[in-house]
C-alpha positions in Angstrom: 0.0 0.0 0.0 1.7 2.9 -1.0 2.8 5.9 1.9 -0.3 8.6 1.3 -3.1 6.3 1.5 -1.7 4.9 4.7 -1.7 8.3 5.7 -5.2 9.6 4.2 -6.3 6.1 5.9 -4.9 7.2 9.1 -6.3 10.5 8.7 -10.0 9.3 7.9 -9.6 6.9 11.2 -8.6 10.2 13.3 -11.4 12.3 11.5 -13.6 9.8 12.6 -12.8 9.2 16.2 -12.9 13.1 16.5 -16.0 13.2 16.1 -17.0 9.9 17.7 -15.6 10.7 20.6 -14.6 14.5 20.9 -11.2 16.6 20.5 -9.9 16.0 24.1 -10.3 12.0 24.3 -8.6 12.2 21.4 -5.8 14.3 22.1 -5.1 12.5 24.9 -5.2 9.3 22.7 -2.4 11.1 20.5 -0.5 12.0 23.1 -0.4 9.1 25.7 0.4 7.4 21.6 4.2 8.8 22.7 4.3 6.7 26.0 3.2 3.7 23.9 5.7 4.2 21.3 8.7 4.9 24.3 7.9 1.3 25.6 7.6 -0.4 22.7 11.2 1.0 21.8 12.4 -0.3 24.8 10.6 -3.5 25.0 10.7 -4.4 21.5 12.7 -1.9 19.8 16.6 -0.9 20.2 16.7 -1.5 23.9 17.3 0.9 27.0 20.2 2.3 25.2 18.7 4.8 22.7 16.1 6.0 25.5 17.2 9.7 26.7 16.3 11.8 29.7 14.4 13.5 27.4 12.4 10.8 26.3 11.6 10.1 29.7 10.5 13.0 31.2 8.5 14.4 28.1 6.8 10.9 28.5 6.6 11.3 32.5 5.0 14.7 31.8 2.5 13.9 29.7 1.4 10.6 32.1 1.3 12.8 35.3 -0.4 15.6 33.1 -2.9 13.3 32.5 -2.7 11.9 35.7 -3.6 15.4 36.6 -6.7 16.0 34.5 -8.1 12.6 35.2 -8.0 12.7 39.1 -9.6 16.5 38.7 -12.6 14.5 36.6 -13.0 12.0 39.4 -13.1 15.0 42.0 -15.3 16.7 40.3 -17.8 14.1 39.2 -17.5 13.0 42.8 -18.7 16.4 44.0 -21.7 16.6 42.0 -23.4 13.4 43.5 
């Protein structure tokens, strides 16, 4: 299959979860996407020896971001009932 259908494919799929599910679920999708890819590289991938600091805390941010966001959901959810 040649590169820009995999990539129109991969667009329609996105298009159609944004709208399925909303912009926020996601983003966050996208994002926690990184983390995914970060283990995979070191599970599967090159090993432990092409992971940077920098790979691990841009990957520790966005988990504790979300980490964040989703204990503030549970508060608040929690607070209305």
């Amino acid at each position: 299959m040649p590169l820009c259908t995999r990539v129109d494919r991969l667009s329609l799929y996105t298009q159609t979860l944004l709208g399925i599910w909303g912009p926020i679920v996601v983003s966050v999708g996208n994002l926690l996407t990184i983390v995914l890819v970060l283990l995979s590289d070191i599970t599967v991938g090159q090993g432990v020896e092409v992971i940077t600091r920098w790979n691990l805390a841009g990957s520790g941010a966005i988990v504790v971001a979300f980490g964040i966001l989703v204990y503030d959901m549970v508060q608040h959810t929690q607070s209305h009932n």
